[in-house]
N, C-alpha and C positions, 0 to 999 in steps of 0.2 A: 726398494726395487725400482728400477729406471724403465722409463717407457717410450717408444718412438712415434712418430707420425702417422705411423702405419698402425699401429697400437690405438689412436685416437680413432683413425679412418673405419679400420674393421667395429670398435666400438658404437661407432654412429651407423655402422649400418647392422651391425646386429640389435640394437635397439631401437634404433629411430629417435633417438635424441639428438639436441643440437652441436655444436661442435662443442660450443665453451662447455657446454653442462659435460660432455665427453672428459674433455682436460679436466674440470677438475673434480670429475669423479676419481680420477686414475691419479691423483693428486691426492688425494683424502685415501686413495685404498692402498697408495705407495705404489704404484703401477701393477696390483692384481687385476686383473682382468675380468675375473670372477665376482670379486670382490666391486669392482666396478659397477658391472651389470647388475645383483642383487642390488648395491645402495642408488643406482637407477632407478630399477623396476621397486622401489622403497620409496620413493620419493614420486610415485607418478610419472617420471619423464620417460618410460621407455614404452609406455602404453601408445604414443604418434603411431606407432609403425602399424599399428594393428588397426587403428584408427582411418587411415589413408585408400582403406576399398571402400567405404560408405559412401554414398552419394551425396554432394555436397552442392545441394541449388538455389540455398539461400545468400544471405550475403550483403554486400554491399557493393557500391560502384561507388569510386570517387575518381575527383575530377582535380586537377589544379594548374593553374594559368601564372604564366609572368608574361604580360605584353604582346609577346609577339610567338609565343608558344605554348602550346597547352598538351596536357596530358589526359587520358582518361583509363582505371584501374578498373577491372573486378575480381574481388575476393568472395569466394564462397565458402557457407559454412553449411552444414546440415539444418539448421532451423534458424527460422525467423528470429527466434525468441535468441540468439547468441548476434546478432546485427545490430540489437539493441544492447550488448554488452560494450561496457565504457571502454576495456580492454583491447577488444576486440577494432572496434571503433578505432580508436587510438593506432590500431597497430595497420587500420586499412588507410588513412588519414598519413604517418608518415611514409610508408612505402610509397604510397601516390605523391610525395612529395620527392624521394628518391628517386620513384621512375621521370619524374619533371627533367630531374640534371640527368640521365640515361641517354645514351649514342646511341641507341636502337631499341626497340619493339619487341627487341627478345627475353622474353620472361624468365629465361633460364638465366641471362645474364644479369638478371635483376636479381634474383635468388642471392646470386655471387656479391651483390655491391653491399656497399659499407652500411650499417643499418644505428642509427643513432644509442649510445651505449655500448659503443664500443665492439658492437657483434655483424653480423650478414642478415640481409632482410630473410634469406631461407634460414638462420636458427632461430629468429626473431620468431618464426612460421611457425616451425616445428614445436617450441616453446608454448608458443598461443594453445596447440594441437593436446600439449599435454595439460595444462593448465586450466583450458576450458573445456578439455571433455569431450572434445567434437571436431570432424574431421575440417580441414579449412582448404583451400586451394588458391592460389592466383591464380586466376585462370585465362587470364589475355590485360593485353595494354596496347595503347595506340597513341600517336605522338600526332601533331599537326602542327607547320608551323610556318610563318610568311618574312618574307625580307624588309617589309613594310609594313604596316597595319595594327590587326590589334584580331586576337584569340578572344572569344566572346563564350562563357561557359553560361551554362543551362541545368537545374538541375530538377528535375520533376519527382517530385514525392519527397524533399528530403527528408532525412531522417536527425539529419546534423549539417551544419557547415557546409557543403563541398560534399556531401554525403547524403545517398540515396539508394532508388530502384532504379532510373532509367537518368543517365547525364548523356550530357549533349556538350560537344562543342563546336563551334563555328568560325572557318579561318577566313577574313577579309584583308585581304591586300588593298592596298589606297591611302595617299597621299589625304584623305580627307581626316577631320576630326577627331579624336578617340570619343566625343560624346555621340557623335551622327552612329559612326562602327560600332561603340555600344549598343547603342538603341536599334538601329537595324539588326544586329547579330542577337540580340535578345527574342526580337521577334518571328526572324529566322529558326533559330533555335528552338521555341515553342510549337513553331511550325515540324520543326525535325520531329519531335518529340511525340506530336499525334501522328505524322500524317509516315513517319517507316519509312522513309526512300531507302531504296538497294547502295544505290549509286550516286555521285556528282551528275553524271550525266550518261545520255542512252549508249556514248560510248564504252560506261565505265560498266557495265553490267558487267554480271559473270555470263560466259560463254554457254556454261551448260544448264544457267537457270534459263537462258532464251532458247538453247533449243532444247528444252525440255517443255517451254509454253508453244512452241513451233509446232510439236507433236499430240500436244493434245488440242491444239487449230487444227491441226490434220485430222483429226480424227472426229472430232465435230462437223469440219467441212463434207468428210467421205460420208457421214451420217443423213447427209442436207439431201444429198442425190443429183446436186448440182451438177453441168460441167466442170470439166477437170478446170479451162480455164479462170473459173467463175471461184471455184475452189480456191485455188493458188492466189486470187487475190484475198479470199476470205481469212487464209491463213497469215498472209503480208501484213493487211489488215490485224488482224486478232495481236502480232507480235510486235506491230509500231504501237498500236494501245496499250498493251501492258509494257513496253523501255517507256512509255508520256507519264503513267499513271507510277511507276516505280524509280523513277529517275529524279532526281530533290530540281535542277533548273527547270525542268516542262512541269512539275506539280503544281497542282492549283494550291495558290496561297490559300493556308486555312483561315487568315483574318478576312478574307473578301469574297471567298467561295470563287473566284471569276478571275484572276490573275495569274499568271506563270510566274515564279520565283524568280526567272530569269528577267523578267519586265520590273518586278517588286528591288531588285537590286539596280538595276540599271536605271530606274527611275529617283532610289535613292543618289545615288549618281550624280542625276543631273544638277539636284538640286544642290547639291554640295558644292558643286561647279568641281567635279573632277574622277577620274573612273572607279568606280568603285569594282574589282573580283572575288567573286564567291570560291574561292580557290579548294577550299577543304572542309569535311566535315568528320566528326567523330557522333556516333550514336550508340550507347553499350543501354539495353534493358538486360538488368540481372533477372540469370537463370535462361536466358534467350539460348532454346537449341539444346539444352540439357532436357536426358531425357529421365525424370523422377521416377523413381523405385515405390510402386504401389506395397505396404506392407498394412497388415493389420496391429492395433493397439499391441498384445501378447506377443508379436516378433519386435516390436521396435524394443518394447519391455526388456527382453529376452537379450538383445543385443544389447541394451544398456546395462545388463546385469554382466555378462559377459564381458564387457571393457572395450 
């Protein structure tokens, strides 16, 4: 019995398997379709699809750098305890190496691209999903990359190689050194790592995280009982201090307590004898923004019995 493409298609979305595992179920049942789906859900692989509403805030982040570009991934699973899985590891580790050569930040295009073995990083996904038991996700990528210089990766907590909780990377444009832009961008980066900036700079803020600090200066200010005029400066005030204090060039270096970043790079600079630009940065802490499903022992149970 002969099968078409469309045959594969509706297969992988009636069970949530990968594509290859699709082909050659329908291979092995002679193109049943039924027969398909049973030797599937026979095998574990059709369990993803059911898998894919759990909350997934565990994980890892990886990072991976050629020179003058760097990349940074996060993949999430439902527990900690699968981030330490070799599998799992392995399968966070080449995709971050796939999204490196990637034209763009689009995750969904990433899913599509070529995934070593001959398959797609999404059935490489889907595969992991049935295999390990546990829902997974990509869940963002971010590229940074200079016409000169040198990508400087950071990675805090790892857990492996290029593999962690929180990577950093840090893009330096300049004619100087790879070892000075190493060593600067290491300790930039460490900086990233504790100290959160939002943004490059006060310009780069999001729009409605400033006026949403604008309105809560407003409202402290109308509490003070000040004049209005008195106010409006209080409020100016309140939201040029939080763009200094959330913005990576006005932060105070953490190795000195007493420095702006923007002085800590332009100082390296000088010495170099040549300009050195903090051009771009990447910051991913895993699970950042996701918001965790409180359950008790007997439902996670419960759900694990259930598939």
């Amino acid at each position: 019995m002969a099968y078409t493409a469309a045959d594969v298609k509706n297969l992988r979305e009636r069970t949530g398997a990968g594509m290859m595992d699709c082909k050659k179920a329908l291979d092995e049942s002679g193109g049943d379709f039924e027969a398909a789906v049973d030797g599937l859900r026979a095998k574990g692989l059709a369990a993803a699809a059911k898998k894919s509403s759990r909350t997934a805030a565990e994980g890892l982040v990886g990072i991976a750098v050629t020179g003058t570009r760097g990349v940074a991934v996060e993949v999430n699973s439902e527990t900690d305890f699968v981030a330490k899985n070799d599998q799992f590891q392995d399968f966070v580790r080449k995709t971050t190496e796939v999204a490196l050569g990637a034209g763009s930040d689009d995750v969904e295009a990433l899913k599509g691209a070529a995934y070593p073995g001959g398959t797609t990083v999404g059935d490489a996904l889907t595969n992991n999903v049935a295999t390990i038991g546990e829902n997974q996700q990509i869940r963002r990528m971010k590229t940074v990359e200079v016409a000169q210089g040198l990508v400087v990766p950071y990675m805090h907590n790892a857990a492996a190689p290029n593999l962690g909780k929180i990577g950093v990377l840090v893009a330096l444009e300049s004619e100087a050194a790879a070892d000075v832009l190493e060593a600067l961008g290491k300790q930039i980066a460490m900086h990233i790592a504790a100290a959160f900036p939002l943004a490059l700079s006060a310009d780069d803020l999001d729009a409605e995280l400033l006026e949403r600090e604008r309105k809560v200066a407003a409202e402290k200010a109308a509490e003070s009982g000040k004049p209005a005029n008195v106010q409006e400066k209080m409020v100016e005030g309140a939201v040029a201090k939080y763009a200094k204090e959330n913005a990576l060039l006005s932060q105070v270096f953490v190795m000195d307590n007493k420095t702006p970043v923007q002085q800590v790079v332009d100082q390296a600079g000088k010495e170099a004898g040549t300009r050195i630009v903090l051009k771009d940065f990447v910051r991913f802490q895993l699970g950042e923004g996701i918001e965790k499903k409180e359950t008790d022992f007997a439902a996670e149970v419960a759900a694990a019995v259930q598939g």
